[in-house]
GUVEX-414257 format. One record per residue (C-alpha): y, z, x; residue in one letter; residue number from 1. Coordinates in steps of 0.05 Angstrom, whole numbers. Example, Ala and Ser with C-alpha at 12.3 -4.5 7.8 and 13.67 -1.06 7.14 Angstrom:
! GUVEX-414257
+--------+--------+--------+----+-----+
!      y !      z !      x ! aa !   i !
+--------+--------+--------+----+-----+
!    -90 !    156 !    246 !  A !   1 !
!    -21 !    143 !    273 !  S !   2 !
+--------+--------+--------+----+-----+
//
This chain:
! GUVEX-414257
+--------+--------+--------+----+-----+
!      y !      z !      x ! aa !   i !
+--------+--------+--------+----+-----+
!   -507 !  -1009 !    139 !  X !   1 !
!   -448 !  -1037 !    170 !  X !   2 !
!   -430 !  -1098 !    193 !  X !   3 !
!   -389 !  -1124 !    252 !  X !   4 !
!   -376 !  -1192 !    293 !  X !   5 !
!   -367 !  -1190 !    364 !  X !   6 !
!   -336 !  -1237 !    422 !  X !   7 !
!   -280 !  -1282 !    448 !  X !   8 !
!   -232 !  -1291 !    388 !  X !   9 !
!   -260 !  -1361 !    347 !  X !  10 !
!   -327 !  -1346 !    376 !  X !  11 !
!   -358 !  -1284 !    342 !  X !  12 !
!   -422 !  -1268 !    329 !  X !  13 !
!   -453 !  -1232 !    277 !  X !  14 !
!   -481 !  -1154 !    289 !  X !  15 !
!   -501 !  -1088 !    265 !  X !  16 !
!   -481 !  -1017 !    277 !  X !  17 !
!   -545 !   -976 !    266 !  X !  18 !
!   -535 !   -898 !    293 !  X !  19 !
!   -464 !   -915 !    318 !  X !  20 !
!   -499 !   -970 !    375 !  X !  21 !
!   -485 !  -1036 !    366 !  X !  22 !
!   -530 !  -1098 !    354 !  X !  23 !
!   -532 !  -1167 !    360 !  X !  24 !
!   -569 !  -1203 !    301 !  X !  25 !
!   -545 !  -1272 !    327 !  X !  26 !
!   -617 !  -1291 !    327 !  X !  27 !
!   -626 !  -1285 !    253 !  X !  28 !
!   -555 !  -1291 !    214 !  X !  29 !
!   -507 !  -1357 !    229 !  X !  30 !
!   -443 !  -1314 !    210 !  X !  31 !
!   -411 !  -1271 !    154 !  X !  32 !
!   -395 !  -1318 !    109 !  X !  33 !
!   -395 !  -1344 !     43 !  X !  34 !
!   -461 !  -1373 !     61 !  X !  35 !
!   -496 !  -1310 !     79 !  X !  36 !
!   -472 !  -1272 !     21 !  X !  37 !
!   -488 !  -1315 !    -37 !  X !  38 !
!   -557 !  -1321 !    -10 !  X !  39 !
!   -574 !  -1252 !    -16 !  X !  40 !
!   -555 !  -1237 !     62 !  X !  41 !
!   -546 !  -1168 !     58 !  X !  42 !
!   -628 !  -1152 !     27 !  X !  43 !
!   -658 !  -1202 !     73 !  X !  44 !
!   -616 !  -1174 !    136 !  X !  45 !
!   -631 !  -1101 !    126 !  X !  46 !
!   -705 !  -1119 !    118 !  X !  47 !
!   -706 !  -1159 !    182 !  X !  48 !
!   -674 !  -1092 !    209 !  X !  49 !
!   -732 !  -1062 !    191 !  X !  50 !
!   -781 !  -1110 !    218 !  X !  51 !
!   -748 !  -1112 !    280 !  X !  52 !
!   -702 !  -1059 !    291 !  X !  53 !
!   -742 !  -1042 !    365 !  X !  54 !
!   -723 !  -1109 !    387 !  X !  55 !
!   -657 !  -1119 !    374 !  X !  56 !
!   -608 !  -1132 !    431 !  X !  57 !
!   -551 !  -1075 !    445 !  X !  58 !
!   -484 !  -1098 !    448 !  X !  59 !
!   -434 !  -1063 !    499 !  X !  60 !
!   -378 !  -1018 !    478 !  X !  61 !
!   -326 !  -1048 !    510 !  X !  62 !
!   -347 !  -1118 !    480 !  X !  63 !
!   -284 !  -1136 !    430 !  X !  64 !
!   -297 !  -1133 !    344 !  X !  65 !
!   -273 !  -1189 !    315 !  X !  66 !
!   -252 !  -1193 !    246 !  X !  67 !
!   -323 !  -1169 !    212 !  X !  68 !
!   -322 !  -1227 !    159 !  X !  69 !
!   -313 !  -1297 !    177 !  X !  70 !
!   -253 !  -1328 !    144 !  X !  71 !
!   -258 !  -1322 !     69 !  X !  72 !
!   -242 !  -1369 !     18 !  X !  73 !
!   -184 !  -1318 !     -1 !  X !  74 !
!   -154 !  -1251 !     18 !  X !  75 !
!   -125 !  -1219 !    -47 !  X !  76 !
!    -71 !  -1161 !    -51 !  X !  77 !
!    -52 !  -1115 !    -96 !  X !  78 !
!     24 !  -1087 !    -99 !  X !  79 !
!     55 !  -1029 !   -117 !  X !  80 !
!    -11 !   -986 !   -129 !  X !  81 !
!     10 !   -917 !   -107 !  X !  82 !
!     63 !   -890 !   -145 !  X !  83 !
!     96 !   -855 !    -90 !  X !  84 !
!     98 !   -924 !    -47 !  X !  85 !
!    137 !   -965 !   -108 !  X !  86 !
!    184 !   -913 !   -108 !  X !  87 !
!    193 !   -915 !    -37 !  X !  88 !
!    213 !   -989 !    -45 !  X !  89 !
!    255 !   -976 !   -103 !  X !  90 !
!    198 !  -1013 !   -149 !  X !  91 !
!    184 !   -988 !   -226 !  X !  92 !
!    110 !   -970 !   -230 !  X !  93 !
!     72 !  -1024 !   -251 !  X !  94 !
!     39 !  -1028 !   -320 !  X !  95 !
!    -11 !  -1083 !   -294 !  X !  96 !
!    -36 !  -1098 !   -225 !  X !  97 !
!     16 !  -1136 !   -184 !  X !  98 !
!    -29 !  -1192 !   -152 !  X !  99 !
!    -15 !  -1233 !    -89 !  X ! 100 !
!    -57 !  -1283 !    -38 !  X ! 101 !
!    -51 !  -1273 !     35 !  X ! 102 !
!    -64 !  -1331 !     84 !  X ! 103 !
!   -134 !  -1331 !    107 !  X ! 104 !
!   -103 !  -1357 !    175 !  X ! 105 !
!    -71 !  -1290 !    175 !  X ! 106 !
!   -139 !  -1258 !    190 !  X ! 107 !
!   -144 !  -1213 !    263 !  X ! 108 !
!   -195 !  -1176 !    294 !  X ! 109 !
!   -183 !  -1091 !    283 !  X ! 110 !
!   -153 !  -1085 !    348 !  X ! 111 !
!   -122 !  -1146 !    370 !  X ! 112 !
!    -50 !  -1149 !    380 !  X ! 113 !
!     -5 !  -1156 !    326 !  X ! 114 !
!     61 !  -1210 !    328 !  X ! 115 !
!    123 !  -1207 !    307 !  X ! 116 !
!    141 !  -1277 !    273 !  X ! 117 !
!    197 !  -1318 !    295 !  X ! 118 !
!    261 !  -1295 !    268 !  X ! 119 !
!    231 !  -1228 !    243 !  X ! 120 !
!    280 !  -1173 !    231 !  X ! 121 !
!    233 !  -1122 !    184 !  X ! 122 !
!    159 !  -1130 !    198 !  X ! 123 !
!    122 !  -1070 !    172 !  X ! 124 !
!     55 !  -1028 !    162 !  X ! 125 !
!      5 !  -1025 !    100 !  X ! 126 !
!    -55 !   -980 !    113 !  X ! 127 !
!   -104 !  -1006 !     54 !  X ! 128 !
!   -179 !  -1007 !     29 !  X ! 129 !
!   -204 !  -1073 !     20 !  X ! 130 !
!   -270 !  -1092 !    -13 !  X ! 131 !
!   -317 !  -1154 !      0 !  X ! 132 !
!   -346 !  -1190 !    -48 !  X ! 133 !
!   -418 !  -1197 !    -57 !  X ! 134 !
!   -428 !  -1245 !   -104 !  X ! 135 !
!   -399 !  -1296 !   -150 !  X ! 136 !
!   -349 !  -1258 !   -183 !  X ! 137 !
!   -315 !  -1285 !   -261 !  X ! 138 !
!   -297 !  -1241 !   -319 !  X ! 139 !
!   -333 !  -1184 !   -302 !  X ! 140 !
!   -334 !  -1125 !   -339 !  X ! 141 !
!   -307 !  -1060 !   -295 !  X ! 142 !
!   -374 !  -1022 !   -310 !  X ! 143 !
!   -412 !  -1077 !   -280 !  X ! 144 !
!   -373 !  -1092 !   -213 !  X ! 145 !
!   -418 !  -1048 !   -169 !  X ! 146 !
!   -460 !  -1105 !   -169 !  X ! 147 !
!   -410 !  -1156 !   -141 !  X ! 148 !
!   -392 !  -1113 !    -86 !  X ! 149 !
!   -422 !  -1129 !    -12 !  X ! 150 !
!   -381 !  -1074 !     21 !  X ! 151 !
!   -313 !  -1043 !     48 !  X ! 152 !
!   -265 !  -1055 !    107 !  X ! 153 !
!   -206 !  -1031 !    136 !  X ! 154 !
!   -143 !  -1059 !    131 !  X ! 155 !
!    -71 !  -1062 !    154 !  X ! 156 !
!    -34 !  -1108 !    110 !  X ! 157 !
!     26 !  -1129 !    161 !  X ! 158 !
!     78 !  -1148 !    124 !  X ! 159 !
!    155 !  -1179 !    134 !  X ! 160 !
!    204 !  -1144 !     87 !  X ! 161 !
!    259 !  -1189 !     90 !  X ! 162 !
!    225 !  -1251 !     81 !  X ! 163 !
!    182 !  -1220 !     22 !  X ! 164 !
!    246 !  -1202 !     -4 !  X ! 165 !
!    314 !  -1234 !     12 !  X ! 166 !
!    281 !  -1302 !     26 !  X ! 167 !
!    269 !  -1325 !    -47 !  X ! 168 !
!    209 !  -1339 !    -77 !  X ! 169 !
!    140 !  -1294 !    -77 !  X ! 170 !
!    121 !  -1247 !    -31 !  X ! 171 !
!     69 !  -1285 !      3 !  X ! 172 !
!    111 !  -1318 !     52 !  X ! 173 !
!    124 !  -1243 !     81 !  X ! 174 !
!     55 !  -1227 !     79 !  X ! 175 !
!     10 !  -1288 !    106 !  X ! 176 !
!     39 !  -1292 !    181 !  X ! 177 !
!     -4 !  -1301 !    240 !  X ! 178 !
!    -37 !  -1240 !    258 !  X ! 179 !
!    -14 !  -1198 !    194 !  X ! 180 !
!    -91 !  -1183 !    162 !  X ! 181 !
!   -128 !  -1148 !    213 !  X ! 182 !
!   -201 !  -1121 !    179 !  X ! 183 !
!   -254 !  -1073 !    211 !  X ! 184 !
!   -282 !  -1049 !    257 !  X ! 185 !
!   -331 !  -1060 !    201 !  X ! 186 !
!   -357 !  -1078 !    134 !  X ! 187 !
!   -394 !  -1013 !    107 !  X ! 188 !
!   -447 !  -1018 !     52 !  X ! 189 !
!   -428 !   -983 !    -11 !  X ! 190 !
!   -483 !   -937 !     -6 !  X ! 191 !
!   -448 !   -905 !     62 !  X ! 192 !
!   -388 !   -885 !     12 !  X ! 193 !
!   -403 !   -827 !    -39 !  X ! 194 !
!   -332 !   -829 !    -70 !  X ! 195 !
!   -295 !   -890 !    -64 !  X ! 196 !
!   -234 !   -848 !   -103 !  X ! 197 !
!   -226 !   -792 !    -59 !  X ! 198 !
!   -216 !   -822 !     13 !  X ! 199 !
!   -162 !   -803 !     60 !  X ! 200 !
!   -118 !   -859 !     81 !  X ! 201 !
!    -73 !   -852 !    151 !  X ! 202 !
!    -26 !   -899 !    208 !  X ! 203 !
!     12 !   -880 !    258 !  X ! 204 !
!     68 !   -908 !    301 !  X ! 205 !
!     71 !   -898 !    378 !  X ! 206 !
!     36 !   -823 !    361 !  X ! 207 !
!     76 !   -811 !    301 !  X ! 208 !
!     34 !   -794 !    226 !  X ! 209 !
!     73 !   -850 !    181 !  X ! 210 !
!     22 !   -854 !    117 !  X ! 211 !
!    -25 !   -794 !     98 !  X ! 212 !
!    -46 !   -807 !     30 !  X ! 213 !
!   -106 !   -808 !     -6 !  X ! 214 !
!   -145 !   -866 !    -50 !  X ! 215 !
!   -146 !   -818 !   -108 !  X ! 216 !
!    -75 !   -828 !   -114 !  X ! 217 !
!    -83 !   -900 !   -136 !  X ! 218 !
!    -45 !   -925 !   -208 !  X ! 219 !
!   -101 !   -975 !   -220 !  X ! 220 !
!   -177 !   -948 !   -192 !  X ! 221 !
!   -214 !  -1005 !   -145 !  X ! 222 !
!   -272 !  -1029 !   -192 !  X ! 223 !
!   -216 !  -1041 !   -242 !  X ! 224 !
!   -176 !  -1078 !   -198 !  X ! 225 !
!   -230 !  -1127 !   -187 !  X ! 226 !
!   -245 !  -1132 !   -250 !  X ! 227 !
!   -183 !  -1145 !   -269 !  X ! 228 !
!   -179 !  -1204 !   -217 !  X ! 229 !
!   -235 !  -1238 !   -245 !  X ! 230 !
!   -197 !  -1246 !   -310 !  X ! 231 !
!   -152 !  -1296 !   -273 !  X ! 232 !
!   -199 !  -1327 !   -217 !  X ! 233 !
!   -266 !  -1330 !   -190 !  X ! 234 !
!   -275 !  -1288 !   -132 !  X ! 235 !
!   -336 !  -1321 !    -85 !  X ! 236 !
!   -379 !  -1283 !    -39 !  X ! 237 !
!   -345 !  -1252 !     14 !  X ! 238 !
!   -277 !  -1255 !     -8 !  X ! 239 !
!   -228 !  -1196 !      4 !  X ! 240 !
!   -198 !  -1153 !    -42 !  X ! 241 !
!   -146 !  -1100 !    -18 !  X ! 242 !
!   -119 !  -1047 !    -59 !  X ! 243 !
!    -56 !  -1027 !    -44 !  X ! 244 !
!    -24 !   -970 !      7 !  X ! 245 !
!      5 !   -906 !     -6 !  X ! 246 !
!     75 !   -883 !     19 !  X ! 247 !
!    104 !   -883 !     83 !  X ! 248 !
!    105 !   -959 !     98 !  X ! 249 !
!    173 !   -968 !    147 !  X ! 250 !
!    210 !  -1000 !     96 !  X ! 251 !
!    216 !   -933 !     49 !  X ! 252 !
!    233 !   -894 !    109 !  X ! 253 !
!    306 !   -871 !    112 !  X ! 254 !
!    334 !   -895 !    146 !  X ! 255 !
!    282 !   -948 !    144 !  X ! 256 !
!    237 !   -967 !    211 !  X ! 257 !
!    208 !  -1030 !    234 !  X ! 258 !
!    163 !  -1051 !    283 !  X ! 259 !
!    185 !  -1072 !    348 !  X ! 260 !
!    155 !  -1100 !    420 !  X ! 261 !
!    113 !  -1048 !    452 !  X ! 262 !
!     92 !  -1003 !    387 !  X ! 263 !
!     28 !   -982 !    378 !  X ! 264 !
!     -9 !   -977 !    309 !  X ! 265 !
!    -63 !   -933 !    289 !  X ! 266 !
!    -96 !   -925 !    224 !  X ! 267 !
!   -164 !   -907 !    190 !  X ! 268 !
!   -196 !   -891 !    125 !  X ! 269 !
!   -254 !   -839 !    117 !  X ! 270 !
!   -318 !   -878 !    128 !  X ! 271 !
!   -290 !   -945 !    152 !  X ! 272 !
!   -267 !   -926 !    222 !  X ! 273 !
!   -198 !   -938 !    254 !  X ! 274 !
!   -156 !   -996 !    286 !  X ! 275 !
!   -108 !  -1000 !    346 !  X ! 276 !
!    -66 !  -1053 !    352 !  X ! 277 !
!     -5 !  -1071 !    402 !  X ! 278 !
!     59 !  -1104 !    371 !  X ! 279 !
!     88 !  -1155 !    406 !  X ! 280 !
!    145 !  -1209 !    395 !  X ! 281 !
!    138 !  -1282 !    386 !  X ! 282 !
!    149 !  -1321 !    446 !  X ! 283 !
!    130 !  -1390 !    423 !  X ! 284 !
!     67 !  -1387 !    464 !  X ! 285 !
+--------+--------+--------+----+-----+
//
C-alpha cells in the first residue's frame, strides 16, 4: 500500500495509490498523523480499501503531493553511514551511529521548490531512505523492530555545509532550514519492499548522475539504526527516521559543488519513487 497527501501546501489530504491511480480517502482518514498511526490506521485503512475500493474518488495527476506524513513529532538523521560518504567529507568512520534532529518545520512536499537560506554559501544534496514509525517505539530489541515500522519514504536531506560546519555548534542548524526535508511521493508499506538492504539509491543535478550508491553499502543496517535510537528516546507513531546517504553529496566533490538559483534536483530509491525539485534563492518573501 502506499500512502500519499494531496493539495495546496498546509491543506493536504490524505490518499492512496492502488495500481499506480490515485485516491482520495478524505472521507474516512483525518490525516497522517500521529493520531492515525497509533490507532492502528494502517489495518483499519486497508480494510476500508477493501470494502470500498469501487467507490473511491480518483485524484488527478497533475494534482500536487504534499509531504505524505503530516508533521511528525520529530525527523531523526543519521550521519556518516556510508563509508565512502565520511570519507568524502574527510570524517573517520563511525563506530556508533552519529544521531541528529532535523526541524519538523523543515518538512516539503517531494517536488516543491527547494530554498537557499539567507546568507547560504554551501547548501547541498543527501539522497536517503527514511522509515516511519508505526508504533510507540522504546528500547526495542533489533529483531523485533519490524513491528514498529508503518513504512518507507524518500528523502533528500538538504543540508548547509558551512553552517553545519564553520558556524559552531551541532550540525542541526545546517540541516533544519525551511524547505530542507522534502519526503515522498509516498509512504510504501513494508510488504512492497523485499530487501530493504539491497536498494539502489540515485540524484542528479541539472541532468548530471551525482550519487549512485546502493543501501547495502550502509556501516550500520536500518532495523539497527532504529533500534539503536530507541536506546536514547522514544520514537512515537509516525516519526521519521532517515538513514544516511552514500557518496557524491556536493560537498565531497572536488572541487566541491553547491547548489545555486535555477538547479534542478532529481533523485529516487528503488520502490519509493522519485522527487524533482527547483532551487531557488532566498528573497525575503
Amino acid at each position: 500500500m502506499k500512502l500519499i497527501r494531496y493539495g495546496q501546501a498546509g491543506q493536504e489530504k490524505p490518499g492512496v495509490i492502488i495500481e499506480d491511480i490515485r485516491y482520495d480517502v478524505s472521507n474516512y482518514i483525518d490525516d497522517y498523523n500521529e493520531a492515525f498511526f497509533c490507532n492502528n490506521g494502517m489495518e483499519q485503512l486497508a480494510a476500508y480499501i477493501a470494502d470500498k475500493k469501487d467507490e473511491l474518488v480518483k485524484v488527478a495527476d497533475d494534482v500536487r503531493l504534499g509531504s505524505p506524513i503530516a508533521r511528525p513529532s520529530k525527523i531523526v538523521c543519521v550521519g556518516l553511514n556510508y563509508s565512502d560518504h565520511a570519507i568524502e567529507v574527510g570524517a573517520q568512520i563511525p563506530s556508533e551511529p552519529v544521531i541528529f534532529i532535523k526541524s519538523t518545520t523543515a518538512l516539503n512536499g517531494p517536488n516543491d521548490v527547494i530554498i537557499i537560506p539567507k546568507g547560504s554559501e554551501k547548501t547541498d544534496w543527501e539522497c536517503e531512505l527514511a522509515v516511519v514509525i508505526g508504533k510507540k517505539a522504546s528500547y526495542v530489541d533489533e529483531a523485533d523492530i519490524k513491528d514498529y515500522i508503518a513504512g518507507y519514504v524518500l528523502h533528500n536531506d538538504v543540508s548547509e555545509r558551512a553552517f553545519m560546519f564553520e558556524r559552531n555548534g551541532t550540525w542541526d542548524k545546517g540541516k533544519g532550514c525551511d524547505t530542507f526535508a522534502p519526503l515522498g511521493p509516498f509512504i510504501v508499506t513494508p510488504d512492497e519492499i523485499p530487501d530493504i538492504n539491497n536498494l539502489h539509491v540515485w540524484l542528479s543535478v541539472n541532468g548530471k548522475l551525482m550519487q549512485n550508491g546502493t543501501t547495502a553499502d550502509m556501516i550500520f543496517k536500518t532495523h539497527y539504526l532504529v533500534s539503536y535510537i530507541t536506546q536514547f528516546m522514544t520514537l512515537l507513531p509516525g516519526d521519521v527516521v532517515s538513514t544516511g546517504t552514500p557518496a557524491g553529496s556536493g560537498i565531497g566533490l572536488k572541487p566541491p559543488v553547491f547548489l545555486k538559483d535555477g538547479d534542478v534536483m532529481e533523485l529516487g530509491i528503488d520502490g519509493l519513487g522519485s522527487q524533482r525539485q527547483m532551487v531557488k534563492a532566498y528573497s525575503g518573501t
